[in-house]
C-alpha positions in Angstrom: 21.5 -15.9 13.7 19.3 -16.3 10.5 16.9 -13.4 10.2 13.1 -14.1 9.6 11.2 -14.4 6.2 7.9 -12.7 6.3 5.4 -11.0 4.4 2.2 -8.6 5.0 -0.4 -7.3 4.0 -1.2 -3.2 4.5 -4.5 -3.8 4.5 -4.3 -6.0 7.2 -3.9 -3.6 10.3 -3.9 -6.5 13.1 -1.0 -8.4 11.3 1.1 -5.6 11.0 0.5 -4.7 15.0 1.6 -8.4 15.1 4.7 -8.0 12.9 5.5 -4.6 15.0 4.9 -6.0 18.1 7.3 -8.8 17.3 10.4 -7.0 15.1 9.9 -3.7 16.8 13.3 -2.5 17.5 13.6 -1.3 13.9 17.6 -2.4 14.5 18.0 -4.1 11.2 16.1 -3.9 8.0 14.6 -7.0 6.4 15.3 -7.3 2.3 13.9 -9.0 -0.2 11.9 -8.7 -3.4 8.0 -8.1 -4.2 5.9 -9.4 -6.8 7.1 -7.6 -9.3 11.1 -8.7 -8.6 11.9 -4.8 -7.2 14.2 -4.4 -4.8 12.9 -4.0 -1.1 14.1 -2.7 2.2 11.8 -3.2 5.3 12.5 -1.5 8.6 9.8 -2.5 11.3 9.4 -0.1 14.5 7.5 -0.5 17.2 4.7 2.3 15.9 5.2 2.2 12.1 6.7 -0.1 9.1 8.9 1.7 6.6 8.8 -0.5 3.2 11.3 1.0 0.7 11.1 -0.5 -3.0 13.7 0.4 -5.6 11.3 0.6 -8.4 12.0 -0.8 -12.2 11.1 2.8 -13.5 14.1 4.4 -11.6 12.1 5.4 -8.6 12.0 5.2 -5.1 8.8 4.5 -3.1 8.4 4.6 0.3 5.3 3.7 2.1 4.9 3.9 5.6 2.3 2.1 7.5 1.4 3.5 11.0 0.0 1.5 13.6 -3.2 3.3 13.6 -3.7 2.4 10.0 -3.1 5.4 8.5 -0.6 4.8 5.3 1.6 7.3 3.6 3.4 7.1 -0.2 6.3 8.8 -1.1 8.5 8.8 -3.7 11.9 10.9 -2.7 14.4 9.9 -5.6 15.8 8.8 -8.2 17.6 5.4 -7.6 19.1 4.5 -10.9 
C-alpha cells in the first residue's frame, strides 16, 4: 500500500480538520522534506498534527497544531 503525499497549511484550520479527519489514526508517520530541504516527520491524530523537522542548525522543532487552532513550538534537542 503506497502511503499518501500531502501538504498543509497551519493557517488553514478547516484543512487540517480535513487532513485529521482523514489520517487520524496517527498509526504511521508521514516523511518528507519542507521548503527549506529539512528533514520532516508528520504524525496526524484525530485531535492534533505533530510536525517534527530536523532543522539545518542542529535543532529539533516540533509544532503541534490542535484542532481548535491553537499551535504550539517546541524545540526539545539537539539532533546532530
Amino acid at each position: 500500500m503506497q502511503k499518501p503525499v500531502f501538504s498543509f497549511n497551519p493557517s488553514d484550520v478547516s484543512g487540517m480538520r480535513k487532513l485529521m479527519d482523514e489520517f487520524g489514526n496517527g498509526q504511521y508517520p508521514f516523511s518528507g522534506k519542507n521548503e527549506n530541504g529539512e528533514e520532516t516527520t508528520c504524525y496526524v491524530y484525530t485531535d492534533r498534527i505533530v510536525l517534527y523537522t530536523n532543522q539545518n542548525n542542529g535543532w529539533r522543532r516540533e509544532n503541534i497544531y490542535h484542532r481548535d487552532g491553537t499551535v504550539e513550538e517546541l524545540f526539545t534537542e539537539k539532533w546532530k
